[in-house]
C-alpha positions, 0 to 999 in steps of 0.5 A: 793199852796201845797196840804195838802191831798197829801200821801206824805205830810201827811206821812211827821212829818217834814211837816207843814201846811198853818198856817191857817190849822195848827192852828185848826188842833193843836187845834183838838189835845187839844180838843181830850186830854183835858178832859183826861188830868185833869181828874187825877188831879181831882181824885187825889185830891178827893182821897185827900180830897181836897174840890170841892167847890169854898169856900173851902180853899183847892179848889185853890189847885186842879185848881192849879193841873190841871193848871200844868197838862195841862202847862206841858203836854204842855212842855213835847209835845214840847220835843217830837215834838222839841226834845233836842239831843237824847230826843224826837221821832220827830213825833206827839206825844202828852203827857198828864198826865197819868191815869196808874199812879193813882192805886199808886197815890190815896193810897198814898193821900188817906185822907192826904189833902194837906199834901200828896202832898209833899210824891206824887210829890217827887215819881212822880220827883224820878220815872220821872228820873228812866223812863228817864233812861228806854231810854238808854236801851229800844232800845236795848230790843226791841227785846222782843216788837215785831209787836205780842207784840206791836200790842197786847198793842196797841189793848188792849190800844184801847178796855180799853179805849172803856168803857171811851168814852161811859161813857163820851157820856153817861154824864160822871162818876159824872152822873154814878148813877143817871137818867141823865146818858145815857138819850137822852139828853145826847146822842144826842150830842155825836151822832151829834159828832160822825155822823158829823165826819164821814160825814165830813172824808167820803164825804169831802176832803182836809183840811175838811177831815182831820179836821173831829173831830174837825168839828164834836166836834163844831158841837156838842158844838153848840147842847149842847149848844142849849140844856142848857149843856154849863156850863160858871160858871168857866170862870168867877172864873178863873184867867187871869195869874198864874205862876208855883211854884218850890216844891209848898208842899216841898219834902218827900221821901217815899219809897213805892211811890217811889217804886210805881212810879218806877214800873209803869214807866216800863208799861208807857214805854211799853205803849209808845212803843206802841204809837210810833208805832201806830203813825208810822205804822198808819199815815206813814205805817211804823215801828217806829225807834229805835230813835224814841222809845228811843227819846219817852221815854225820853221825857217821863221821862223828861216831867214826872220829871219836872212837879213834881218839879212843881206839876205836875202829870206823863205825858206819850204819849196819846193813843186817839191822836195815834187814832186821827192821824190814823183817820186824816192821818196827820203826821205833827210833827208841827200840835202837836206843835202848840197844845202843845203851846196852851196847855202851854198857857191854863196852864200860862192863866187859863181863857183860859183852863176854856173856854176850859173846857166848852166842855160838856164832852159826846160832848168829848165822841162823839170824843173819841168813834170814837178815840178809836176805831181807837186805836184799829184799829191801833192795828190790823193793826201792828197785820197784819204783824204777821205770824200767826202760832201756836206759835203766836195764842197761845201767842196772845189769852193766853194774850188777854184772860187773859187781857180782861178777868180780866177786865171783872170780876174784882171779879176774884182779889178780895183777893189781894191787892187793887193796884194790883187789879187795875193794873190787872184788867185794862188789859193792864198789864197783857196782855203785861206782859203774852206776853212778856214773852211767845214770849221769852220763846216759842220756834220758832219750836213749830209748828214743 
């Protein structure tokens, strides 16, 4: 029997598991982006106005919504794991819809209802093609992306991220407020989570270890479970087949989406770079390939483009999946497929991904504390490989600095405009842009 623990089959994307060992392992991957990957549907159709409850007119819109982000973050995984000629890295890189894009999403729904729909998913279709172009040149500027600069984004990419998962652990957004939130009852779980993971990574080995978050995630269900925080009410609503449908709200081209859309396509492409790396340099201990940035941001744009044909949000590559496959040490580009397959399924059967839904979010909190932090890890590492001279101090703390302090004290933004306070203030733009530019402008004889 092949051992699944070996270095070198777990470094191998073209490996693949006993069937038995892939399927849970896939599953593990959906279980770590679920909650992130509808949470942007959700917020936008808030920012919309559509109605939350099961008697509002509006209220099959937005399942409809999260019924394409996970169809097609489903699809848009299975173009970076299959690949199509040069679309695709080929590694385990898991897509899902993207949180970057919601500070251009939200102003532009904002209040419109249904009727804002049309504008949106024409600039997410627009921005998709424009991102899928960043692929034929984003190989040749890598140049100016570094291990300085990539290390920087995928460390940033970890520490914003940090505040979700304890905001998931401590009962989520929707309990911010009120008593529930960050109670016992809430935290236990996570911890179980968090407690059972390590356990299981630490003093098992083989298929158990590498399964840890997954193990750790049901383990915490059960407790949740047993704790009356299983909610089943959705399952029951849910529909047992739905097929996707072709400009669902028509197309309206609005300039400044459009525009909106173009731009945070640039960051998603960054943010991609910095993904593929991490994935390469924590699972395999190696830099990641021209190709494989190219194939990665292809695939993005594709996956981004067709999903707003079909009411879809933007996908991009998942940054808590990069901390999941560094926690795992699983390479297996066909582990990521049979997720994506599950995901397509949960998409086309609704009852499916509503039974998926029932994981109480600190339970995912729990996961993603432990994945985020492993983020950052990944961060750190590929900073390990940095010559640590006075020119790269300087860029590395002026951009850390900047980024993480704008996070901080958002009220340092605010008399600019709303959307830009979002983009600064979320760290990682500033961050990245403020080291881009000084790694091409110092110059290489400053500690001379």
């Amino acid at each position: 029997m092949t051992d699944l623990a070996s270095a070198e089959n777990l470094r191998n994307p073209d490996y693949t598991p006993p069937l038995g060992q892939a399927v849970p392992l896939g599953i593990q991957h959906v279980l770590a982006m679920f909650a992130s990957n509808v949470t942007p549907a959700i917020i936008v159709a808030g920012a919309a106005g559509f109605g939350f409850g099961s008697n509002s007119p509006d209220f099959p819109v937005m399942l409809y919504m999260i019924q394409m982000s996970m169809l097609f973050a489903g699809i848009a995984t299975l173009f970076q794991t299959i690949g199509m000629g040069p679309v695709g890295a080929r590694l385990p890189i898991v897509q899902g819809t993207s949180f970057a894009f919601l500070p251009v999403m939200i102003p532009a729904v904002a209040g419109q209802g249904v009727a804002g729909m049309a504008g949106l998913m024409t600039g997410v279709v627009i921005g998709g093609v424009f991102h899928f172009l960043l692929g034929t040149v984003i190989g040749r500027i890598r140049f100016a992306l570094p291990p300085l600069v990539t290390g920087l984004i995928v460390l940033m990419i970890g520490l914003s991220l940090v505040k979700v998962g304890i905001q998931y652990a401590a009962g989520g957004v929707p309990l911010m407020g009120k008593p529930e939130f960050g109670s016992l009852n809430m935290w236990i779980p996570a911890l179980v989570v968090i407690v059972v993971t390590l356990g299981i990574k630490f003093f098992t080995r083989g298929f158990m270890a590498v399964a840890a978050v997954l193990i750790g995630l049901v383990v915490g269900y059960v407790v949740a479970l047993m704790m009356g925080q299983v909610d089943f009410g959705n399952v029951g609503r849910a529909s047992w087949f739905a097929l996707p449908t072709p400009f669902k709200w028509g197309m309206d081209f609005n300039g400044a989406i459009i525009i909106g859309m173009c731009f945070m396509a640039v960051i998603s492409a960054i943010e991609t770079v910095g993904d593929t790396s991490g994935i390469t340099k924590g699972g395999a201990g190696r830099e990641a390939t021209d190709k494989e940035i190219s194939g990665a941001t292809y695939a993005d744009g594709l996956g981004t483009a067709i999903a707003g044909i079909f009411g879809g949000l933007p996908n991009t590559s998942f940054s808590q999946n990069v901390g999941l496959i560094s926690m795992t040490g699983m390479m297996s580009r066909h582990v990521v497929t049979i997720g994506a397959l599950f995901l397509i399924l949960c998409g086309l059967v609704p009852k499916i991904g509503s039974i998926v839904s029932t994981v109480p979010i600190n339970v995912l909190g729990g996961g993603v504390i432990v994945m985020f932090g492993m983020v950052a890890a990944a961060g750190l590492n590929m900073l390990s490989e940095v010559t640590w001279n006075r020119r790269n101090m300087v860029i590395f703390a002026v951009s850390l600095s900047m980024g993480l302090g704008l996070q901080m004290v958002p009220e340092a933004l605010q008399h600019m405009g709303r959307t830009w306070q979002i983009l600064l203030t979320s760290g990682l733009l500033p961050a990245a842009f403020l080291s881009i530019v000084l790694n091409l402008v110092l110059p290489e004889e400053l500690d001379k």
